[in-house]
C-alpha positions as CSV (number, residue, x, y, z in Angstrom):
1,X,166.8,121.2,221.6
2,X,166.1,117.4,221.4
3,X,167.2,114.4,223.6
4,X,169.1,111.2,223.3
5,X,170.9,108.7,224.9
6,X,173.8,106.7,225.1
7,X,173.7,103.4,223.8
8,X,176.8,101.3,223.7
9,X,177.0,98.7,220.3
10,X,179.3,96.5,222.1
11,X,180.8,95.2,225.4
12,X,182.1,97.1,227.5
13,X,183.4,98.3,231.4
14,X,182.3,101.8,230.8
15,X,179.2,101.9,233.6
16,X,177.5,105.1,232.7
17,X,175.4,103.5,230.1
18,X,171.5,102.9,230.9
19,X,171.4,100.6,227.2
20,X,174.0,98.1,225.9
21,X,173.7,95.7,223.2
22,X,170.4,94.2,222.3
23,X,170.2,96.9,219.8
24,X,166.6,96.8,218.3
25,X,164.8,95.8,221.7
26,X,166.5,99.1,223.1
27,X,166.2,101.3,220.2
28,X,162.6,100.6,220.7
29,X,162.5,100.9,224.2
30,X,164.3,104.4,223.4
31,X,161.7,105.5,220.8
32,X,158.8,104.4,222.8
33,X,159.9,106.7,225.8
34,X,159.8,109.5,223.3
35,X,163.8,110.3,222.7
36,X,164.7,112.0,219.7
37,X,167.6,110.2,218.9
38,X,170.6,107.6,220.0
39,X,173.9,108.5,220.5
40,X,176.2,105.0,219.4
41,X,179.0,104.3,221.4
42,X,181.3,102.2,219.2
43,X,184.7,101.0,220.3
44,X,185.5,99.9,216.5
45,X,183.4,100.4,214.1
46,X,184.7,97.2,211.6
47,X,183.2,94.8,214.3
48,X,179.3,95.8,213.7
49,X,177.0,95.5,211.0
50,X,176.7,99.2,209.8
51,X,173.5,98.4,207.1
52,X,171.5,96.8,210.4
53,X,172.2,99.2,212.2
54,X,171.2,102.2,209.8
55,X,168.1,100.1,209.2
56,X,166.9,99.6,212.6
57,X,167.3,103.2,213.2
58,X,165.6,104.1,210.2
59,X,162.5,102.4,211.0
60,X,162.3,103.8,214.6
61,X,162.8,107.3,213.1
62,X,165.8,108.3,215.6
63,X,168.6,110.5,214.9
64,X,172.3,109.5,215.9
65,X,173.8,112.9,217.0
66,X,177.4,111.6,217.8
67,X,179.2,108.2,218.0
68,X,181.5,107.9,220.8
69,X,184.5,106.2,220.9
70,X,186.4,106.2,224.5
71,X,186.3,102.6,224.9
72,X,189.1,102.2,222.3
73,X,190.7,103.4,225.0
74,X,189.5,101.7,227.9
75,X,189.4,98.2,226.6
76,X,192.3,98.7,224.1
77,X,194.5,101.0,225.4
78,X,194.6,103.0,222.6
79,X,195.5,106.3,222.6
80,X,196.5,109.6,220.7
81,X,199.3,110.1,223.8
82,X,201.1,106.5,224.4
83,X,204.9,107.0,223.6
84,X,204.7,103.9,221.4
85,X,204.5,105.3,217.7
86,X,202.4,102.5,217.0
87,X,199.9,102.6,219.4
88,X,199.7,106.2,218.1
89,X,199.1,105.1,214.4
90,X,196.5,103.0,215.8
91,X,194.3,105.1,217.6
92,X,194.1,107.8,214.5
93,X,193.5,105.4,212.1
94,X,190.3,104.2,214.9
95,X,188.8,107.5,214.4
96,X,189.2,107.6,210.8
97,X,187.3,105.0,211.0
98,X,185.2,106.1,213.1
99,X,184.3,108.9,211.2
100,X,184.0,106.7,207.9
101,X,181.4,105.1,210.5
102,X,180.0,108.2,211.0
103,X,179.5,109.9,208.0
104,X,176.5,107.4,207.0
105,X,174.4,109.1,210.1
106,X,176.0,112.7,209.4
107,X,176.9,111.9,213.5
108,X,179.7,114.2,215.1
109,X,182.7,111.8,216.3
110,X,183.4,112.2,219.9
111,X,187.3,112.8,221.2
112,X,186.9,111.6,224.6
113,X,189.4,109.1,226.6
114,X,190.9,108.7,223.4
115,X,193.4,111.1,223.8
116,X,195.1,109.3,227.0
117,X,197.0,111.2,229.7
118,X,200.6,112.5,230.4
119,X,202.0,108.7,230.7
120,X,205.4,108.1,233.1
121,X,208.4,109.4,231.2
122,X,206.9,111.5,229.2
123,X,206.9,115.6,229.5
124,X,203.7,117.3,229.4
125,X,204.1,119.4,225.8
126,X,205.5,116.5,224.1
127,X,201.9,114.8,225.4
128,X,200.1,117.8,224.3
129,X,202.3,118.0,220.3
130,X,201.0,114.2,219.9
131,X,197.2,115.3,220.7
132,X,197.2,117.8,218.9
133,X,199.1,116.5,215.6
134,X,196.9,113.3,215.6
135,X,193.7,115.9,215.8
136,X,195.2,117.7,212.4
137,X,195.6,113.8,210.5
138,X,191.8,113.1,211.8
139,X,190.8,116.5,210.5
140,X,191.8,115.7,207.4
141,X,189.6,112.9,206.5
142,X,186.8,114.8,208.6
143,X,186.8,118.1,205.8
144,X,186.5,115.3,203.4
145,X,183.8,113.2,204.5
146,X,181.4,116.2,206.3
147,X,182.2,115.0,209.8
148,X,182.5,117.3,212.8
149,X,185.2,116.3,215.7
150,X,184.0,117.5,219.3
151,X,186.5,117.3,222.0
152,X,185.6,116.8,225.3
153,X,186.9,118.3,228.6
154,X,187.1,115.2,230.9
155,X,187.5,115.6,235.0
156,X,190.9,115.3,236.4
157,X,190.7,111.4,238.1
158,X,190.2,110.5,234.2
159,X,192.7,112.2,232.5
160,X,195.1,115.0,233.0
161,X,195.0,116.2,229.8
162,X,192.2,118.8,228.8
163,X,190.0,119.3,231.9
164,X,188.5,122.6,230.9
165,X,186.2,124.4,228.6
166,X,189.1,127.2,228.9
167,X,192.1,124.3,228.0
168,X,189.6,123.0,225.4
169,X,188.5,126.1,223.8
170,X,192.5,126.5,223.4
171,X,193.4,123.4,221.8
172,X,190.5,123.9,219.2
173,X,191.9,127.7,218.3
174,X,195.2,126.0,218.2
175,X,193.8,123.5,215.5
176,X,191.9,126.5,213.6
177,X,189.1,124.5,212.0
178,X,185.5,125.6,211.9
179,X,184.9,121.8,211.8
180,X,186.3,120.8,215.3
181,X,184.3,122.0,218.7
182,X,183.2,120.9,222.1
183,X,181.2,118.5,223.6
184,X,180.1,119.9,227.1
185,X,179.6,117.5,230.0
186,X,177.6,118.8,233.0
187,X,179.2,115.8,235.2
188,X,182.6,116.7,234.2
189,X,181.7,120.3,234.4
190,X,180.5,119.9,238.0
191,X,183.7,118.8,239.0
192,X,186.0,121.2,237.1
193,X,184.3,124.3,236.2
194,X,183.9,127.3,238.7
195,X,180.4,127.8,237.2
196,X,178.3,125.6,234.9
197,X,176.5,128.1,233.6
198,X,179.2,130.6,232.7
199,X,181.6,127.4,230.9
200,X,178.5,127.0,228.6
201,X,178.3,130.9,228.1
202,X,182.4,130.6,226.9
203,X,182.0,127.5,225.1
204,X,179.2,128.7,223.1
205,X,180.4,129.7,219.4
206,X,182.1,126.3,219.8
207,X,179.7,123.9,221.0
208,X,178.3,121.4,218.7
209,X,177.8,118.5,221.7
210,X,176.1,118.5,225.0
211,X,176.2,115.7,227.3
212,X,173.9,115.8,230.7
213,X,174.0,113.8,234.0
214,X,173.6,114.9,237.4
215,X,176.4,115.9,240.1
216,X,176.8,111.8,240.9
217,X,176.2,110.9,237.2
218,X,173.0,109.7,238.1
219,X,169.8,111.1,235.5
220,X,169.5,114.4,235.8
221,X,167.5,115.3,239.1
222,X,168.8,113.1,241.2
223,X,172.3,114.8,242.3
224,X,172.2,118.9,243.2
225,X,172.6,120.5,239.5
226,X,170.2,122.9,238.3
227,X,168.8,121.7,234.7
228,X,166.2,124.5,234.9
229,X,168.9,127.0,234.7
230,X,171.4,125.1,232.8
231,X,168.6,124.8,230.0
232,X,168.1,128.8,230.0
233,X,171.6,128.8,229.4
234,X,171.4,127.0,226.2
235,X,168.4,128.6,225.1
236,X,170.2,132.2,225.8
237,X,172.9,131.0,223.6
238,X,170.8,129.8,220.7
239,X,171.8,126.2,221.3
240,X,169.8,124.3,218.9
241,X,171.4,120.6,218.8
242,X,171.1,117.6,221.4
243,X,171.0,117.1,225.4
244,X,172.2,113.4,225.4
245,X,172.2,111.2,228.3
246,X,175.7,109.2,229.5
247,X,174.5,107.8,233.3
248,X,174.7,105.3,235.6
249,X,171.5,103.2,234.8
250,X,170.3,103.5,238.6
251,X,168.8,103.2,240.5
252,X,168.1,100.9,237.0
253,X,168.4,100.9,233.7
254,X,164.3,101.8,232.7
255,X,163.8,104.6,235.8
256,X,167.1,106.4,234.8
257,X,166.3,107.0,231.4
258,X,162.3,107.3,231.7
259,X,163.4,110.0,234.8
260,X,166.0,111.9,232.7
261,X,163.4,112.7,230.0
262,X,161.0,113.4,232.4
263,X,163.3,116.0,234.2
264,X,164.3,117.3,231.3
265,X,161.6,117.9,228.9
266,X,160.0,120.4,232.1
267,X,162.2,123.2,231.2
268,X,162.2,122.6,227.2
């Protein structure tokens, strides 16, 4: 297993980020600490300079594992569920290109916030046909270019829609392509699952993604989760891909993320 970290390429009112912006200071900075990669949040990918961007992470010799893309959602309102057709259109043709975006790092494309929720007005199924059916036209361009979707169970106070490694792993047999999967989030999971350890053991032919932060989102070993055991986990399940880091940069920005590989990099 190798770590990363979140680092988002533009702004943004998403606060569990240690880095944004100032992309080769903190590319360095991430490098220098001894991370393996860096995990791009992008909210739209035709706003940055893709050829500086592949450069600068060329010369630090970092891998980008996954590109997220939730704030389309949060500072666009776009999303896979709005009843406006639209909007809709919109948000798929985001993570097309978003996966156009991330087909130049061979980088899994994250389907986080994206999806929305179960919005006034409308009935829970017809929520759940739109998801789904914009997952299929994404797919589509995904099988051509090489790129692998992950879905992400999110906690309930962020979205109604898909809480669970159980409601996850259902959506992705629904779909029935080898080339969708989960991305596993030990914040999320603290609040949802009834066992950390036995969600990852269920998720596990499916999980291409794993995202870690502590019970309170801070770096892992500042809340009450066990990494020790939730690392044995992995390793019991022949996980072979990256821990990346999404946390509040506190108690700030160059502890967090020195601490989190720290805590980590004990039990690996």
């Amino acid at each position: 297993m190798r770590l990363s970290i979140v680092l988002s390429m533009q702004p943004t009112s998403f606060s569990a980020l240690a880095y944004k912006g100032q992309l080769e200071k903190n590319i360095a900075k991430i490098k220098n600490l001894g991370y393996d990669g860096v995990e791009l949040a992008v909210r739209d990918p035709n706003l940055v300079n893709l050829e500086k961007i592949s450069k600068i992470i060329d010369e630090y010799g970092l891998t980008v594992p996954a590109i997220g893309t939730g704030q389309a959602y949060r500072e666009e309102g776009l999303s896979f569920t709005d009843p406006d057709t639209s909007i809709r259109e919109k948000s798929i043709q985001r993570i097309k290109d978003q996966i156009n975006f991330a087909s130049h790092f061979q980088a899994i494309v994250i389907i986080g916030l994206i999806r929305g929720k179960v919005q006034r007005d409308v009935d829970r199924n017809q929520a759940m046909k739109w998801f789904e059916l914009a997952l299929i036209k994404c797919m589509d361009l995904a099988d051509k270019k090489g790129v692998k979707l992950v879905i992400e169970p999110i906690n309930r106070y962020e979205t109604d829609l898909v809480n669970t490694v159980v409601e996850c792993l259902e959506l992705i047999n629904k779909i029935g392509n080898e080339n969708i999967g989960l991305l596993f989030d030990t914040f999320h999971a603290n609040i949802e699952e009834v066992s950390i350890e036995e969600s990852i053991r269920k998720a596990s032919n499916s999980l291409f993604h794993f995202h870690v932060a502590d019970s309170n989102r801070w770096a892992p070993g500042y809340g009450h989760l066990d990494f020790g055991k939730i690392i044995n986990v992995l390793k019991e399940i022949e996980y072979g891909s990256f821990l990346s880091a999404e946390i509040l940069p506190l108690p700030d920005p160059e502890s967090c993320v020195q601490n989190n590989i720290r805590h980590l990099r004990r039990w690996l």
